[in-house]
Residue, then its C-alpha position, 0 to 999 in steps of 0.5 A: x279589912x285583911x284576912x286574920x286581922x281582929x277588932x275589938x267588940x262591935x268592930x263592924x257596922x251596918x253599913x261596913x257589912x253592906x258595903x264590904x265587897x272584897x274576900x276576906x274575914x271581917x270582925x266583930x265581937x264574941x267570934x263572930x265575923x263577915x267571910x266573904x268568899x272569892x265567889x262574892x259570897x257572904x256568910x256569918x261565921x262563929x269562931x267558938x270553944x265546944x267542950x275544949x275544941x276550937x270550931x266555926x259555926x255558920x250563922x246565915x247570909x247577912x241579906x237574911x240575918x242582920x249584924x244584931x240578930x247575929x251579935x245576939x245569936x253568937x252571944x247566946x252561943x258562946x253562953x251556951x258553950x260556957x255552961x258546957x252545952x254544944x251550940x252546934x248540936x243544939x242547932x242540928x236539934x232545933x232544925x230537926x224538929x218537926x212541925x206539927x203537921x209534918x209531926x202528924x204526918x209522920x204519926x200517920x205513917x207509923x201507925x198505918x200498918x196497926x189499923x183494921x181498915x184503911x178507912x180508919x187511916x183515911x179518918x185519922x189523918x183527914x180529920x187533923x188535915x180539916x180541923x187542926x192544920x189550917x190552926x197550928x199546922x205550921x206550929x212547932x211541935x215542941x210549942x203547941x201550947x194547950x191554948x193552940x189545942x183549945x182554939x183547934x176544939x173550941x169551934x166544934x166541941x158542942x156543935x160536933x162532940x163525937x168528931x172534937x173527942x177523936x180530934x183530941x184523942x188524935x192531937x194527943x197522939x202526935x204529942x205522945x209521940x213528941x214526947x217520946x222523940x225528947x222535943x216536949x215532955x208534957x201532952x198539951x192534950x190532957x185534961x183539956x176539957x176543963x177548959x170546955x163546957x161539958x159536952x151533951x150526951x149524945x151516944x146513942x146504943x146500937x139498935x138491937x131487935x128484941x130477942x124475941x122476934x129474931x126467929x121471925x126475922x130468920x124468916x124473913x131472910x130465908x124467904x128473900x131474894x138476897x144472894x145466897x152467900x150473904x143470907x148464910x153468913x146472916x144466919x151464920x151470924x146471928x146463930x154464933x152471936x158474931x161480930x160482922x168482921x169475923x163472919x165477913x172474912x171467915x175461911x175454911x181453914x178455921x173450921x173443924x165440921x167434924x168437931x164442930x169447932x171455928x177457931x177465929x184467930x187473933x188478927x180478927x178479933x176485937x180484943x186480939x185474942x184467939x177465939x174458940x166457936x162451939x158450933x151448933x147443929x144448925x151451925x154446921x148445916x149453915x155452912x154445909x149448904x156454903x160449901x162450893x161458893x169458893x175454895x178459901x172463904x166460907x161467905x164470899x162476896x160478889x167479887x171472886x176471891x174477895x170477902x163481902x164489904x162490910x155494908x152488905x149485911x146492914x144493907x140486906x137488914x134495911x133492904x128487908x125493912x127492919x130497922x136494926x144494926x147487924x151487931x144488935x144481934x149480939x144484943x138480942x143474944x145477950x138479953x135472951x140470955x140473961x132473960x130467958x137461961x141460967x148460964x151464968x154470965x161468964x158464960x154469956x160473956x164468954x160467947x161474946x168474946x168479952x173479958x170479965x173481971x179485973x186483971x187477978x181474976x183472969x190471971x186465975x180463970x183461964x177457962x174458955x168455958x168452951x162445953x158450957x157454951x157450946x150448951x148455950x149455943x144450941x140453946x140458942x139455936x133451939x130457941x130460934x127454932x121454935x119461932x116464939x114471936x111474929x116478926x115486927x117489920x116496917x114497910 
């Protein structure tokens, strides 16, 4: 057949297509004809009407695409072109999106500069590669279904409850993202867990010495063979009700001694806010006796320039025999609080670095109530010092 010569619809064959040999354009119905290249290549093309404009479209090797599946394809085109849609552009769109996997992947990598440690990058990306790729990684994002999502939950739902919910949780966020980039406008995600057996509850609190024997405890740490640094960034906790991150990396610039003032900043902080410290007396000779054990972190770790991990005061808390979490000390705080003073909660709370209230009230309340607390803390400080209680010690 000669180049520029046209055929009615379903002109060709496929046995024509499978024996044409010679260069040339070969015709079939809806645009769609054989191109043979004087190289002895083969291809699909569509001749097709976009938005007014004359264009050619390439629809695959006829070793891969067969004469119906190209028929059925062009015809679909040209139905598109007709209600004013662009075949061409609908393709480079198909093409672009992602699967889920490499959808994930690419959630991974945006949200990794956002997370607190690298640990929390490690166990977002892990888990999707143990329990969701081997199920729908190669899946379309736009077609995960909530069935596919159920598949992925079903198996681990009861038998690892607090691993499916972050699984979840994590499906759900590469789906948001899906939506955001125009490829689906639903998170198969939601409201999943109609369809699984509810779940035992298996959250436990974190185990908090009783305030009573924390003054016993501090004995106990100052009589250990522990490193220095690490004994004084305990104490130094449990006297400000801290959280171990916040001690952990804590750096001579945010100390006014002389005001008796730790200002944590924002990037440090749980909720992201500035905090405000009011430091006690026996806070400040804590990190008196730190002073020299290195010029920029107050607690340095064995590692010169490098903040303690974050398992060394847990370990040194199991090491002395008590089987407690280094954040139950803020536990111990709060119940000694609220048992034993009449601050007010707000200012209990406020210690801790809690948000109190709905969003009105903190609009109206932007106090810190910095002098109270710093009452609270040196009532805290006194009270430890009065060693109330002996200390319970296992082992």
């Amino acid at each position: 057949m000669g180049e520029g010569i046209r055929r009615p619809t379903k002109a060709l064959t496929a046995q024509a297509v499978k024996s044409a040999k010679d260069p040339g354009k070969y015709f079939d119905g809806h645009g769609l004809y054989l191109r043979i290249d004087r190289s002895g290549a083969r291809f699909w093309v569509q001749r097709i009407v976009i938005r007014g404009k004359r264009r050619e479209m390439g629809l695959g090797s006829p070793d891969l695409v067969s004469l119906a599946e190209a028929r059925t394809i062009a015809l679909a085109n040209r139905k598109l072109a007709r209600e004013g849609g662009d075949p061409i552009q609908a393709r480079r769109e198909a093409l672009a999106v992602m699967t889920f996997e490499d959808a994930a992947r690419r959630v991974h990598e945006l949200h990794k500069p956002t997370w607190k440690n690298p640990k929390h990058a490690d166990q977002f990306i892990n888990t999707l590669a143990t329990y969701v790729f081997p199920v729908i990684g190669r899946t379309r994002a736009p077609d995960v279904t909530t069935a596919d999502v159920l598949q992925v939950l079903t198996p681990i739902w009861l038998e690892k409850p607090e691993t499916a919910r972050r699984v979840k949780q994590r499906i759900g966020t590469v789906m948001k993202w899906c939506i955001a980039q125009g490829w689906r406008q639903d998170n198969p995600a939601t409201s999943i867990e109609k369809a699984l057996p509810k779940q035992p509850n298996t959250k436990e609190h974190r185990k908090a010495l009783p305030y009573q024997e924390v003054a016993g405890f501090l004995d106990v740490l100052r009589a250990s063979g522990a490193g220095l640094s690490t004994k004084l960034a305990l104490e130094f906790l449990i006297l400000n009700a801290a959280r171990s991150i916040e001690v952990r990396e804590a750096r001579w610039s945010e100390f006014d001694l002389t005001a008796r003032l730790w200002e944590i900043p924002a990037a440090r902080m749980k909720m992201k806010r500035p905090h405000r410290v009011p430091l006690s007396p026996a806070a400040v000779r804590i990190l008196e006796a730190a002073q020299g054990l290195d010029d920029d972190l107050v607690f340095p770790g064995t590692k010169k320039g490098r903040p303690m991990s974050d398992m060394t005061l847990s370990k040194l808390v199991k090491e002395l025999g008590f089987p407690f979490d280094v954040h139950g000390f803020r536990t111990s705080f709060r119940t000694w609080a609220q048992e034993r003073t009449n601050f007010p909660r707000e200012v209990a709370e406020a210690a801790l670095a809690h948000l109190t209230g709905d969003a009105v009230e903190r609009a109206y309340a932007r106090s810190d109530v910095f002098e109270k607390r710093r009452k609270m803390m040196e009532a805290w400080a006194g009270y430890l010092a009065e060693k109330p209680a002996t200390v319970a010690r296992i082992g």
